[in-house]
C-alpha positions as CSV (number, residue, x, y, z in Angstrom):
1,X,-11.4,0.1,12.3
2,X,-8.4,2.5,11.3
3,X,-8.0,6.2,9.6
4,X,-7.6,5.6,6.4
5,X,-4.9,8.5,5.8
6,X,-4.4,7.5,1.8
7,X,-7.9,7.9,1.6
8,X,-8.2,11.0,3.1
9,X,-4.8,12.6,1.2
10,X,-6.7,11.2,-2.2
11,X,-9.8,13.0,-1.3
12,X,-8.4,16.5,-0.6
13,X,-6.1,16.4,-3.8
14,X,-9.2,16.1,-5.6
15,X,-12.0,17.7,-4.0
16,X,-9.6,20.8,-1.9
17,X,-11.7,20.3,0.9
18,X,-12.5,17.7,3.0
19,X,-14.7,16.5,5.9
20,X,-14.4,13.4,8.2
21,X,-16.9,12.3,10.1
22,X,-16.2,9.4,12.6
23,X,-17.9,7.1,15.1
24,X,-16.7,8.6,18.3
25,X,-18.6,6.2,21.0
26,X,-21.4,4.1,20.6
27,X,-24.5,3.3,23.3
28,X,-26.7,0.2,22.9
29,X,-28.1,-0.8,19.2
30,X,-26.0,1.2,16.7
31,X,-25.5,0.8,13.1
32,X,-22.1,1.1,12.8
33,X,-19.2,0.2,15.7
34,X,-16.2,3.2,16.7
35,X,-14.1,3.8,13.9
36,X,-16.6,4.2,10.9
37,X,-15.8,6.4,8.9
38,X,-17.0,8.2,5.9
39,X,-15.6,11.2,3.8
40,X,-17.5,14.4,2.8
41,X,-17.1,16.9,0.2
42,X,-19.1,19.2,-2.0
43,X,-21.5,17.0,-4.3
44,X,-20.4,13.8,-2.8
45,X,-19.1,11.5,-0.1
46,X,-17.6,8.2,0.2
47,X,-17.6,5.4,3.3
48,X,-20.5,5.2,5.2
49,X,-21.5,5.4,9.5
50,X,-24.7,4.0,8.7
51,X,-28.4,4.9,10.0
52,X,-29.7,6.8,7.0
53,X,-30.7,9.9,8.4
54,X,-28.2,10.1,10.5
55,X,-25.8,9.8,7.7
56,X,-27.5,12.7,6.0
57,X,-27.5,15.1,8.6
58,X,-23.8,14.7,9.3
59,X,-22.9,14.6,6.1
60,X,-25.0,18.0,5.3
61,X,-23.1,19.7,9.1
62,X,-19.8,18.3,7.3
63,X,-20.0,20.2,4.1
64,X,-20.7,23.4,6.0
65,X,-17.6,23.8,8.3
66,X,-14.6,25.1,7.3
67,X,-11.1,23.5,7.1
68,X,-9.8,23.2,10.1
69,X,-13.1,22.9,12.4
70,X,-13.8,20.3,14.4
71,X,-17.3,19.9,16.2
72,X,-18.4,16.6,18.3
73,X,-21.8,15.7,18.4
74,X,-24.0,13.0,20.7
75,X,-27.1,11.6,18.8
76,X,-29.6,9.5,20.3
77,X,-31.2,7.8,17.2
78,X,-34.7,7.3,18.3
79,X,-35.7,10.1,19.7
80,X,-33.8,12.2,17.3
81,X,-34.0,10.5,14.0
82,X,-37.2,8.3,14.6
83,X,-34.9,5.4,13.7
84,X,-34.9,2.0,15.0
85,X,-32.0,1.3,16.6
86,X,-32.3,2.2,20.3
87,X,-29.0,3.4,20.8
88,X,-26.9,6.7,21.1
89,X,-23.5,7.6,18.8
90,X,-21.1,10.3,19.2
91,X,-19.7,11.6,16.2
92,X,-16.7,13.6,15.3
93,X,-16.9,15.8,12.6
94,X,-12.7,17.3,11.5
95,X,-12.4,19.2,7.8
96,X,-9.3,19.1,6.2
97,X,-7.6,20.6,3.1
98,X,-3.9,20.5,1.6
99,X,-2.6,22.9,4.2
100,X,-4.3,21.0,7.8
101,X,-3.4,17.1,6.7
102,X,-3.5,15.1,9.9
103,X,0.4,13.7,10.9
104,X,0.4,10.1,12.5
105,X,2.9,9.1,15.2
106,X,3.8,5.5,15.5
107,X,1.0,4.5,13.4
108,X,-1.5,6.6,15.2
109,X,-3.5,9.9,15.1
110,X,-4.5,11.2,18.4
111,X,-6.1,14.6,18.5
112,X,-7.8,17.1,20.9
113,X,-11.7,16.8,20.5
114,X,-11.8,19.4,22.9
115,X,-8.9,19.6,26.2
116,X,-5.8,20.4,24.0
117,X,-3.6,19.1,27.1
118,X,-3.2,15.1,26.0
119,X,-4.2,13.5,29.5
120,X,-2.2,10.8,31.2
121,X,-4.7,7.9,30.4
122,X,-4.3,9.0,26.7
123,X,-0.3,8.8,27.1
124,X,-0.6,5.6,28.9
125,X,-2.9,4.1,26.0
126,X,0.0,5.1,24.0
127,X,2.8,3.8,25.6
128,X,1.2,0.0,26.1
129,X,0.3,-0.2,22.4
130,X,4.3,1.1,21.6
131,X,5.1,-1.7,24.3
132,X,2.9,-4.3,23.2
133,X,3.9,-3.6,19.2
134,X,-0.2,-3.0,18.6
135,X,-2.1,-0.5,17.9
136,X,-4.7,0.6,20.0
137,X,-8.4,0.5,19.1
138,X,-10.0,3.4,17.7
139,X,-12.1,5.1,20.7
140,X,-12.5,8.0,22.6
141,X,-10.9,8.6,25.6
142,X,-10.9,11.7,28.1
143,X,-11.4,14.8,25.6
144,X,-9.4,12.6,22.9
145,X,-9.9,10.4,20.3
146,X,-7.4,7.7,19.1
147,X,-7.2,6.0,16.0
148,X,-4.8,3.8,14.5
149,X,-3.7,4.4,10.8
150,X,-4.7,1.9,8.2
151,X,-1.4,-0.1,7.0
152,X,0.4,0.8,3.5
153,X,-1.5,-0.1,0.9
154,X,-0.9,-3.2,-1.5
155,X,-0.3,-2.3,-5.3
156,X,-2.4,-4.2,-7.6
157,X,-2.2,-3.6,-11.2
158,X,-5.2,-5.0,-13.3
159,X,-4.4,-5.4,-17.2
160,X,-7.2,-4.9,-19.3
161,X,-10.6,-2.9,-19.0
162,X,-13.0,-5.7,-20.8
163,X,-15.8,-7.5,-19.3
164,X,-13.6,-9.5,-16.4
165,X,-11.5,-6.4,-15.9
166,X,-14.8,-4.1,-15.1
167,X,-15.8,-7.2,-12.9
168,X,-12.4,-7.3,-11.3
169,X,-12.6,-3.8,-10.4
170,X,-16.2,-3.5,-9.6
171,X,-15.6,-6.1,-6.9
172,X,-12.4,-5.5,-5.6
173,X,-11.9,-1.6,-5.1
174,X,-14.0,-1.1,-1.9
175,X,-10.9,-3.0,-0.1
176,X,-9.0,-1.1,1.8
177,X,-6.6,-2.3,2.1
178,X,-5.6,-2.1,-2.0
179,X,-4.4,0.5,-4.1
180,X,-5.7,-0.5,-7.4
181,X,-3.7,0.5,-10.9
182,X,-6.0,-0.4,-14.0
183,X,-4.3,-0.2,-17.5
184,X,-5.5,-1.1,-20.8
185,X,-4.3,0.1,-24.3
186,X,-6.3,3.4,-24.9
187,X,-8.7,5.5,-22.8
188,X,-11.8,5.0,-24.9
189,X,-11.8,1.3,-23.3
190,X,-12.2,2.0,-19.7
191,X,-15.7,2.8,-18.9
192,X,-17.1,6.0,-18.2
193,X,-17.8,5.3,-14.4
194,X,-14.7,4.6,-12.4
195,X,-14.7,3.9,-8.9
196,X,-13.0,7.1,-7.0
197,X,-9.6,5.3,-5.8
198,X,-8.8,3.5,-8.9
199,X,-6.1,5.0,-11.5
200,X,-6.6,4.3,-14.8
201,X,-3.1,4.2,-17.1
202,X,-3.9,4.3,-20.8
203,X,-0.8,2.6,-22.1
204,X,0.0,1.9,-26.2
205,X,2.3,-1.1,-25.2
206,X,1.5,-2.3,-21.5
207,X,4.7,-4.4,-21.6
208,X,6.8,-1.1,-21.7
209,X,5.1,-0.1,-18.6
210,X,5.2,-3.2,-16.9
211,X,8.6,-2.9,-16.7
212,X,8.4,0.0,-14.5
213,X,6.0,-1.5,-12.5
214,X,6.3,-1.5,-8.4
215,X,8.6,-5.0,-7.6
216,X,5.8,-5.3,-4.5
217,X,2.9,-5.0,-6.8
218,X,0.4,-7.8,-7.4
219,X,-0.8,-8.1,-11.1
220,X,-3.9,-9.9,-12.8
221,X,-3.2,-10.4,-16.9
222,X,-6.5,-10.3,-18.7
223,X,-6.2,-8.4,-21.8
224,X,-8.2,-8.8,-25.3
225,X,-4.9,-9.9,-26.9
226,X,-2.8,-13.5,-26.3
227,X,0.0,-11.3,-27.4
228,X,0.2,-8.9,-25.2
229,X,-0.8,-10.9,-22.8
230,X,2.4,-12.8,-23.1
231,X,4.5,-10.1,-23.3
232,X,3.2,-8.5,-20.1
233,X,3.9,-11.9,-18.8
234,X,7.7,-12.1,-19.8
235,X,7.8,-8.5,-19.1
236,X,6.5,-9.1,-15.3
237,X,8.8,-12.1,-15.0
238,X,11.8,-9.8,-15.9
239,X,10.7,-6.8,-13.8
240,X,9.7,-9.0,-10.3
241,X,6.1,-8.9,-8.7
242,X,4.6,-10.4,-5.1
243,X,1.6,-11.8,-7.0
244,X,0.8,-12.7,-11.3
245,X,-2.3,-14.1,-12.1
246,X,-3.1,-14.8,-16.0
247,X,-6.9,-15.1,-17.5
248,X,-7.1,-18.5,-18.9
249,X,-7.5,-22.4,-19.5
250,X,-5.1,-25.2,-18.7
251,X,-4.2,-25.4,-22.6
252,X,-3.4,-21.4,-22.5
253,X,-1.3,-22.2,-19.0
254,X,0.9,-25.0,-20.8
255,X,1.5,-22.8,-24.2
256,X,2.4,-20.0,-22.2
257,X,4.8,-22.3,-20.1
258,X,6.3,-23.5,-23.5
259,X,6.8,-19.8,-24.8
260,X,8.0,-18.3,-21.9
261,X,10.5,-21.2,-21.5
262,X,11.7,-20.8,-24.7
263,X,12.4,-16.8,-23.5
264,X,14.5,-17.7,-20.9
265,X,12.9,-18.1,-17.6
266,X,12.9,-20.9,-15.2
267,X,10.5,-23.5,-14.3
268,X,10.6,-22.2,-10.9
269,X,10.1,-18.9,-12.0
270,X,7.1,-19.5,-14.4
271,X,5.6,-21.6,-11.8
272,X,4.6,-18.3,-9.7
273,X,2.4,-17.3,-12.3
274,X,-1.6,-18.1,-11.0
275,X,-3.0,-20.0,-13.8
276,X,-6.4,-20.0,-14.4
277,X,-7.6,-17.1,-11.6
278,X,-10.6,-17.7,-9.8
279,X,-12.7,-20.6,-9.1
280,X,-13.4,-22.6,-11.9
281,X,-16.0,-24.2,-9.8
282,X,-17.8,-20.7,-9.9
283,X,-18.4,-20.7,-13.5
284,X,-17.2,-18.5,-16.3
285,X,-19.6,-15.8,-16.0
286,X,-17.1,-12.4,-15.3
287,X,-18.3,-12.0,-11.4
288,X,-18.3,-15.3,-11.3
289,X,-14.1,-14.8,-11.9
290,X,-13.9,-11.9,-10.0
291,X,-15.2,-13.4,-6.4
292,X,-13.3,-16.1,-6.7
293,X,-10.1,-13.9,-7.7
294,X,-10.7,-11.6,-4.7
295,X,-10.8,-15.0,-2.9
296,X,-7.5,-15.8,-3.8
297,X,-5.7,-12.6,-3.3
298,X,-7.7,-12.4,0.1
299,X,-6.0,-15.8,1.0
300,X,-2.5,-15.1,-0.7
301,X,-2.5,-17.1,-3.0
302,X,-1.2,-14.8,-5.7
303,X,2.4,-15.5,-5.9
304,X,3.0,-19.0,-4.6
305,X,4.8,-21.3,-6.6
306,X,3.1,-25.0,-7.3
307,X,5.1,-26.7,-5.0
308,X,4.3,-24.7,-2.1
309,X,2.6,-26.7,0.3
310,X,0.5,-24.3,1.0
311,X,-1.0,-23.3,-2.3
312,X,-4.5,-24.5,-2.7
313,X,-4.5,-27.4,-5.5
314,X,-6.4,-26.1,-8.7
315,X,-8.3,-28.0,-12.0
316,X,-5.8,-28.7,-14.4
């Protein structure tokens, strides 16, 4: 489990205040491990530590603090909650706002939880995971806790908001490790309901944008229109991506081929596109093509060209 710093900057810019409660220490049966996390802010919360009730509690101590505070608390979660589990968490309990933004070092936040002189076993938990080029896992160590930050983010832009698009993003933005763009052609298509961490782009001509498009990003093509479709596709091709993925049948794949040949690009170059997405063996049905999508990107398999020896053979 890291800290999820993105998450955390997202939150405050839209919510002004902040809390973040995490799994300081566990003891016997527990429903969630050290690291957990979840987010808290007036009228809502995101993530999760687990146990019901003890979720509810925390969350309802985390909107009353102010920014700045930090409390720690040790919960025994029979005797206290009545729950099942046997065990005992400790959970930390920081609030944050523009002006108190935690600052990692090396790809870690260490902080006070109550002795605001960083002890040696703390620096020497520091310097081994410098030495050994890891970081250390999240836990709570003499007065301090110590979590590792959750790596940069991967850009993936989704094009189009209809049926597979909602089922792409449905299943794909609780990731973390994915920082999802989703563009279609006006606002009235995307639903009313978007998932906290997803940016929606209403764009009159997508290709236009795609050409400003992050060179790292990851892209899956699925809009209502061949047309644009295409031209997102030559656009993409032009502009340079890690991963492409176009909606589609074999006979779609070989017209495109033709027509983007025909525009100038290479074989080579027209072979990293990732036609059809998903598992065909899945089915059809739009969350059918969305876990087997996931699937892919999970494995990397966005991006490879077909003669990469390691690029999973597909249906023609």
């Amino acid at each position: 489990m890291a800290f999820d710093l993105t998450a955390l900057t997202r939150a405050v810019e839209a919510h002004g205040t902040v809390a973040r409660v995490v799994v300081a220490e566990t003891r016997g049966s527990t429903p969630r491990e050290v690291g957990a996390a979840m987010l808290v802010w007036e009228g809502g919360q995101s993530g999760t530590i687990g146990g019901g009730a003890l979720e509810f509690d925390a969350a309802e101590a985390g909107r009353e603090m102010e920014p700045g505070a930090t409390t720690i608390r040790r919960q025994a979660l029979g005797p206290d909650l009545g729950q099942c589990c046997g065990g005992a968490v400790t959970l930390l309990t920081e609030v944050f706002n523009a002006g108190c933004l935690p600052e990692p070092q090396d790809d870690v936040i260490a902080r006070a939880t109550g002795n605001d002189v960083m002890p040696l076993s703390v620096h020497r938990l520091l310097a081994d995971a410098r030495g050994q080029g890891a970081a250390p896992q999240a836990q709570l160590i003499d007065g301090w806790m110590v979590e590792p930050v959750t790596p940069a983010q991967t850009p993936l832009w989704i094009w189009g908001a209809g049926h597979v698009g909602r089922a792409l993003v449905d299943v794909l933005a609780p990731l973390p490790d994915l920082a999802i763009t989703w563009i279609d052609t006006g606002a009235e298509r995307f639903p009313a309901d978007i998932p906290e961490d997803v940016t929606t782009v209403p764009a009159a001509d997508p290709a236009v944008l795609a050409g400003h498009a992050p060179t790292d990003a990851m892209h899956l093509v699925l809009t209502f229109s061949h047309a644009i479709d295409l031209d997102l596709c030559d656009a993409l091709l032009r502009r340079g991506f890690a991963g492409l993925g176009l909606i589609g049948s074999a006979t779609k794949r070989a017209r495109f081929r033709s027509r983007l040949t025909a525009m100038g690009h290479s074989p080579h170059a027209i072979d990293r596109i990732t036609c059809p997405i998903g598992d065909p063996a899945l089915g059809k049905h739009p969350q059918a093509i969305a876990v087997g999508v996931a699937a892919q990107i999970l494995a990397g398999q966005l991006g490879r060209t077909e003669t990469d020896p390691n690029r999973k053979a597909r249906p023609a």
